[in-house]
C-alpha positions in Angstrom: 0.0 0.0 0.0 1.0 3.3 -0.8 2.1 5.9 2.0 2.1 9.8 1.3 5.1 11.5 2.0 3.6 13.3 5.0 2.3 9.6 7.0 4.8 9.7 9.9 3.5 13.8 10.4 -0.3 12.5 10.4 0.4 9.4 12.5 2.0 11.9 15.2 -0.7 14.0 15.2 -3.3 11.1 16.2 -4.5 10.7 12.6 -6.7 7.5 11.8 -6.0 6.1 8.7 -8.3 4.5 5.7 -6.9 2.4 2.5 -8.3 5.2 0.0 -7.4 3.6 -3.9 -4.5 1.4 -2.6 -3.1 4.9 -0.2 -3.1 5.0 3.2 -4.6 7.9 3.8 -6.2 9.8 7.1 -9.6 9.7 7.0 -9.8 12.5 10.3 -7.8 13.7 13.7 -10.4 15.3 15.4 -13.3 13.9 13.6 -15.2 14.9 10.4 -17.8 17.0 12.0 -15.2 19.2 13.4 -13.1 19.1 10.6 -15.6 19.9 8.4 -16.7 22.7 10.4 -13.4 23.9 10.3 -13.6 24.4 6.6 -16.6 25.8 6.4 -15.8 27.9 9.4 -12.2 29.2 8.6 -9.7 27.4 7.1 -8.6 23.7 7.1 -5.3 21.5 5.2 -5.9 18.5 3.6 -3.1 15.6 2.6 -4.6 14.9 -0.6 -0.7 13.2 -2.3 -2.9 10.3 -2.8 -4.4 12.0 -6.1 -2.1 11.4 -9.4 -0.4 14.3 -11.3 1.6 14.2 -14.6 3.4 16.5 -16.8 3.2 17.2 -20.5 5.7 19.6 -22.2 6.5 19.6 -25.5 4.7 21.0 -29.0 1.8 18.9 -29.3 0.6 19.6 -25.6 -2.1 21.7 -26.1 -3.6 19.0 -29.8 -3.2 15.8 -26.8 -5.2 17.8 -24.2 -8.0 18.6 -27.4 -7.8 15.2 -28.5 -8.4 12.9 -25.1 -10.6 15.0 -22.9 -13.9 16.5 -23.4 -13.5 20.1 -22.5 -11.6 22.0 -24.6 -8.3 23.7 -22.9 -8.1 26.3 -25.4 -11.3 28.0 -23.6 -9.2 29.4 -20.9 -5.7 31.1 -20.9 -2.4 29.9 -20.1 -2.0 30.0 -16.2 -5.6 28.7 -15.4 -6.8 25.2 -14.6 -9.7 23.2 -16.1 -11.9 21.3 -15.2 -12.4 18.3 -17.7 -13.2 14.6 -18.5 -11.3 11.5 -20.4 -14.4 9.0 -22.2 -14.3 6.1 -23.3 -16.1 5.9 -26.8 -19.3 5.2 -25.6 -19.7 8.3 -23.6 -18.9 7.1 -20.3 -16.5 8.6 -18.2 -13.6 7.2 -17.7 -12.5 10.1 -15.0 -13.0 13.6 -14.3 -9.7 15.2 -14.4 -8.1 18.9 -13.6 -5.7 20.5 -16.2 -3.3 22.5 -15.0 -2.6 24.8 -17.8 0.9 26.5 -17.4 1.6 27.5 -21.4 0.6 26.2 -24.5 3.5 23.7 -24.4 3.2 23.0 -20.7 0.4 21.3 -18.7 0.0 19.2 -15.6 -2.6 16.6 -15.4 -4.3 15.8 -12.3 -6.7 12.5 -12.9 -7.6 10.6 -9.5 -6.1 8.3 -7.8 -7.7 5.2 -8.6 -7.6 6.1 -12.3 -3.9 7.3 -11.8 -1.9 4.8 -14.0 -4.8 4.4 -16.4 -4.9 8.2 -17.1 -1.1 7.9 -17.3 -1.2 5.1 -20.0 -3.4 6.9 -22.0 -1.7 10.3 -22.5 1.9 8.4 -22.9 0.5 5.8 -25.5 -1.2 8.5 -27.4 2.1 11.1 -27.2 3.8 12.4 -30.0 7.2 11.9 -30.3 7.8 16.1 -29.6 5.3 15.6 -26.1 7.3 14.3 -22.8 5.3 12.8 -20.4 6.9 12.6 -16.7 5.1 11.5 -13.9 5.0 13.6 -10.9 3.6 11.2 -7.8 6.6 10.4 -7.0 8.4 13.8 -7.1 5.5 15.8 -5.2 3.4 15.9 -2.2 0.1 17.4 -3.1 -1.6 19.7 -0.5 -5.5 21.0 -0.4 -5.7 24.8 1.6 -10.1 25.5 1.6 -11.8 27.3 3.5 -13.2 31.4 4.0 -9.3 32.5 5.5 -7.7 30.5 3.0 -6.8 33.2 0.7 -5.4 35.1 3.6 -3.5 32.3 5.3 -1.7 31.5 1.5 -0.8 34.9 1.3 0.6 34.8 4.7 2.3 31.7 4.4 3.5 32.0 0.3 3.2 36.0 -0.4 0.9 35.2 -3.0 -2.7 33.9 -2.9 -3.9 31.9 -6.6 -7.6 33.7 -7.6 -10.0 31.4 -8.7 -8.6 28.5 -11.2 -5.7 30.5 -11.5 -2.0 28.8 -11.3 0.8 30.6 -9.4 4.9 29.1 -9.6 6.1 30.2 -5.8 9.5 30.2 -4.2 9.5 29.7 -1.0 12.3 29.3 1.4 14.6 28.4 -1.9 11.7 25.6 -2.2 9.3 25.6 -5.7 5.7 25.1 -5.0 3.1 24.2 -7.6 -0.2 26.3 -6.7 -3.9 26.0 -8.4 -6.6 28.1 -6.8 -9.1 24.9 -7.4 -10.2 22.6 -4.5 -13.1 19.7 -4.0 -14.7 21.3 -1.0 -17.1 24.4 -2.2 -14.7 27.1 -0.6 -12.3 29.5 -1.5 -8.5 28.1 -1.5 -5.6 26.6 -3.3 -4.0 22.9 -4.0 -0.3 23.0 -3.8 2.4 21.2 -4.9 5.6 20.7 -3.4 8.6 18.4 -3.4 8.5 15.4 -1.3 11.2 16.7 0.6 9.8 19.7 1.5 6.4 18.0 2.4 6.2 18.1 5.7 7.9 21.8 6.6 5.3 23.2 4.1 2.4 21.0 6.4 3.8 22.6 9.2 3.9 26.2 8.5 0.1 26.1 7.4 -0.9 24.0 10.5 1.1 26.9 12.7 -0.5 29.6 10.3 -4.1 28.3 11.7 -4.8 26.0 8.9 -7.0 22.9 11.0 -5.3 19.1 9.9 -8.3 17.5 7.9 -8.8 14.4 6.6 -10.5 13.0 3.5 -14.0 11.9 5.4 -14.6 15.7 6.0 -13.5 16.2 2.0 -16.2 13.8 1.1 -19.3 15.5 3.2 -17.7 19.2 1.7 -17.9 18.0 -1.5 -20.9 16.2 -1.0 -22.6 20.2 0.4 -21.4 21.5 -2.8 -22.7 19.1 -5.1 -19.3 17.7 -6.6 -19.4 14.2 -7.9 -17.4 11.6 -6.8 -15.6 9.1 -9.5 -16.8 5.7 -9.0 -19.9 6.1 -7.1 -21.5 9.5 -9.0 -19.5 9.5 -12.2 -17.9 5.8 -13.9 -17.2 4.2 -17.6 -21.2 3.8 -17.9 -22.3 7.0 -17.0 -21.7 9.9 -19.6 -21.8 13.6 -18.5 -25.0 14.4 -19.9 -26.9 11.5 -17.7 -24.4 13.3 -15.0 -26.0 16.7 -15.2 -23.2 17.9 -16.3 -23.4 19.1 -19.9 -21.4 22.5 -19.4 -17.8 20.0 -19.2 -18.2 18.4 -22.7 -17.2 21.5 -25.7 -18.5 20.2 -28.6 -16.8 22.0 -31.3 -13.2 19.7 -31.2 -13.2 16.0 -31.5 -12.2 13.7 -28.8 -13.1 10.4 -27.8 -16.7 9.9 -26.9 -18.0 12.6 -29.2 -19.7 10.5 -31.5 -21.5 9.1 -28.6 -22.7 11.8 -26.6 -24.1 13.3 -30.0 -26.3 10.3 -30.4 -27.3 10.3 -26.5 -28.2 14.2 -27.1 -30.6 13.2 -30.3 -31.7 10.0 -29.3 -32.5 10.9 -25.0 -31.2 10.0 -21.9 -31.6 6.6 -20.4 -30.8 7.7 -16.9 -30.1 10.7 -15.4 -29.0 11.7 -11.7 -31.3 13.8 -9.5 -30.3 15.4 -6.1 -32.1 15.0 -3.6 -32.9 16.2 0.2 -34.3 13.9 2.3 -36.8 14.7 5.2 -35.8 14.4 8.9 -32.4 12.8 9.9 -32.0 9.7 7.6 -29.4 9.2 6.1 -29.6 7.5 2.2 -26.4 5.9 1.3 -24.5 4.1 -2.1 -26.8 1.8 -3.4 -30.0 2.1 -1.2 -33.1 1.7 -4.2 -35.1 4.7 -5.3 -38.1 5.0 -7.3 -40.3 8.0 -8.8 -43.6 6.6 -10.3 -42.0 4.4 -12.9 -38.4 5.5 -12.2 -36.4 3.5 -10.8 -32.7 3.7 -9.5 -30.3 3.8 -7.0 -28.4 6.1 -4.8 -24.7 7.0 -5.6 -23.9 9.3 -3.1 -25.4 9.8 0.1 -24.2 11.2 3.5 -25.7 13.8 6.1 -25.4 17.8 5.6 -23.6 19.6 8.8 -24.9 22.2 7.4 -28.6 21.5 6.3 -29.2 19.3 9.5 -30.3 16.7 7.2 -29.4 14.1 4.3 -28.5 14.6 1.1 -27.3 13.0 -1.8 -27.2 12.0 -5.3 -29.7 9.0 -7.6 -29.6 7.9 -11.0 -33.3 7.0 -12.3 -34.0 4.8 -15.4 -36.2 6.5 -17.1 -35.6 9.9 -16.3 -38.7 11.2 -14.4 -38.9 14.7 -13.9 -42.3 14.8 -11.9 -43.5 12.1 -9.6 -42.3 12.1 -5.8 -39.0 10.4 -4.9 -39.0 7.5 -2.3 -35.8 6.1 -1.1 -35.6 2.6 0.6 -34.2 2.7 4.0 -34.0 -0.3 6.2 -37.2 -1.7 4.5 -39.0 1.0 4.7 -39.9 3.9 1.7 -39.4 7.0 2.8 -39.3 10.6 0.9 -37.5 13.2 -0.5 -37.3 15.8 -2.1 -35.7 17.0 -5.6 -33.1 19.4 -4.7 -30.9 21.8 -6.9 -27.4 22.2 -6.8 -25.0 23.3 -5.0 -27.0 21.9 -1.8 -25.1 25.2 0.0 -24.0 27.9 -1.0 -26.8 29.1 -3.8 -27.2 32.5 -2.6 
C-alpha cells in the first residue's frame, strides 16, 4: 500500500487512517464533523498526495489535451486550470480530471487516484514523439488549503494567494511550489504542490498559520454540500456527463473520444439521469439504497448527512428519467421521501 510522503506527520498527530485507492490515507484527527466545520468555518489542510499528477511539455501539448478530454483547454488562458473529463467511446466517463494549464506547451494533469496509471497510459500511448510525459507522484506531495481564510492564510504563508482557477509558480524558502486556486470542498482556497522533501515543513507552516489538519472523510461530506461528484460512485465508464448533469464539461466543437456518442445520446434521449435529492428528517440514504419516482427507478450513488442543512443529502440515477413524480428512497425496508433538490446543496445565494 502506498504511504504519502507526510504519513509519519499525520500518525504523530493522532491521525486515523483509511486504504483510500490502494493509499493509506487519514480519513480525520479530530473527527469529520469538526473538521468539516473547520472548513466551512475558517480554514482547514488536507493531505490529498494520494491524487495522481503528470506532466506534459513539449509541442503537441495543447492537440493531446483537445484530443483525449472532453472540454476543450483552449477556452481558458495559459495560467488557469480546467476542469475536464477522459471517455471512453461510448460516452462514459472514464475520469474527471483537472488540467493544470501552465503555457501552451506546458500542462499538468491531475486525474484521480484510482484512475492514476490508467490516465497515465493513455496520454503516454497516445504522445507524439515532440510531447514528454513525466510522472510527478513520485516527485511531489500534493496539498489541499479550503476554506473562507484561506486566501489570507496562503498569502501569509507563500506572499501570493492563486484567484479562482488560477495557477501561481512560488518560491519559498529556496523551495518551488506548484499552486492552483481549485479545490473539492465548495470554498475558496488553493491545492499546492511541493517536493516530497519539502512536504512536511510546508504542512507545518500552514498548521502553525491556523490552517486545521483535515482528513479525506470531511473532503467527502464538503464536496458532497457543494454538489461535486465523486468518480466511481456519482460518475464511472457507464455513466456519460450528460446522464451526469453535467453538460457544461463536454465542448462540442473539437473531436475527442466519446463525441460520437454523446451526439447520439443528445438526439436519441437520456436513459438515466442523476437527481439530487434532500431527504426529510435525519436519515441518512447511502451508495446503493433503491429509489423510485412513479416508474423510475434507480439507485443512490452518493449519500451522507449535511452539517450544514441538518439533514441528508445525496445523489440517484433514475431509469427513465422522471422529472415529476415524488422520490421514495428505501431505508431499512421502509420507503421514505424526499425531495428533488438543486445544486450546490449550499451555497446558492
Amino acid at each position: 500500500m502506498h504511504r504519502s510522503p507526510l504519513h509519519s506527520v499525520h500518525a504523530s498527530t493522532g491521525a486515523r487512517f483509511v486504504d483510500f485507492g490502494g493509499w493509506e490515507m487519514p480519513v480525520q484527527y479530530e473527527g469529520v464533523l469538526a473538521e468539516h466545520q473547520a472548513v466551512r468555518g475558517r480554514v482547514g489542510v488536507f493531505d490529498v498526495s494520494h491524487l495522481g499528477r503528470f506532466s506534459l511539455m513539449g509541442a503537441g501539448t495543447t492537440a493531446l489535451l483537445r484530443r483525449l478530454l472532453c472540454n476543450d483547454i483552449t477556452r481558458v488562458a495559459e495560467g488557469r486550470a480546467q476542469y475536464t473529463m477522459a471517455l471512453n467511446e461510448r460516452g462514459g466517463v472514464e475520469d474527471d480530471i483537472i488540467v493544470w494549464r501552465w503555457s501552451e506547451d506546458d500542462a499538468w494533469v491531475l486525474p484521480n487516484g484510482a484512475n492514476y496509471r490508467k490516465i497515465l497510459d493513455v496520454f503516454a500511448g497516445a504522445a507524439p514523439d515532440q510531447v514528454t510525459v513525466e510522472p510527478l507522484v513520485e516527485k511531489t506531495a500534493l496539498l489541499a488549503v479550503q476554506g473562507p481564510a484561506a486566501p489570507d492564510l496562503l498569502e501569509r504563508v507563500l506572499g501570493k494567494r492563486p484567484g479562482r482557477f488560477r495557477l501561481l509558480r512560488v518560491d519559498h524558502d529556496n523551495i518551488r511550489v506548484w499552486a492552483a486556486g481549485t479545490g473539492y470542498t465548495g470554498e475558496m482556497g488553493a491545492e499546492l504542490a511541493v517536493p516530497v522533501e519539502a512536504a512536511a515543513a510546508l504542512w507545518t507552516e500552514l498548521v502553525e498559520a491556523g490552517a486545521i489538519p483535515c482528513g479525506l472523510g470531511a473532503r467527502d461530506t464538503l464536496r458532497l454540500e457543494a454538489g461535486l461528484p465523486l468518480w466511481g460512485q456519482d460518475l464511472d465508464p457507464e455513466t456519460t456527463p450528460l446522464e451526469a448533469g453535467l453538460d457544461w464539461v463536454v465542448s462540442w466543437d473539437h473531436e475527442f473520444t466519446g463525441r460520437d456518442a454523446l451526439l447520439a445520446q443528445q438526439r436519441d434521449g437520456l436513459s438515466k439521469q442523476l437527481v439530487p435529492f434532500e431527504m426529510e428528517g435525519r436519515q441518512i440514504a447511502r451508495h446503493g439504497h433503491s429509489v423510485r419516482a412513479g416508474a423510475a427507478r434507480g439507485e443512490v450513488s452518493s449519500g451522507n448527512f449535511s452539517p450544514v442543512l441538518g439533514h441528508g443529502i445525496g445523489f440517484a440515477y433514475l431509469a427513465p428519467p422522471e422529472a415529476e413524480a415524488d422520490l421514495e428512497i428505501e431505508i431499512r425496508g421502509a420507503w421514505l421521501p424526499a425531495r428533488r433538490a438543486q445544486l450546490p446543496f449550499i451555497g446558492k445565494d
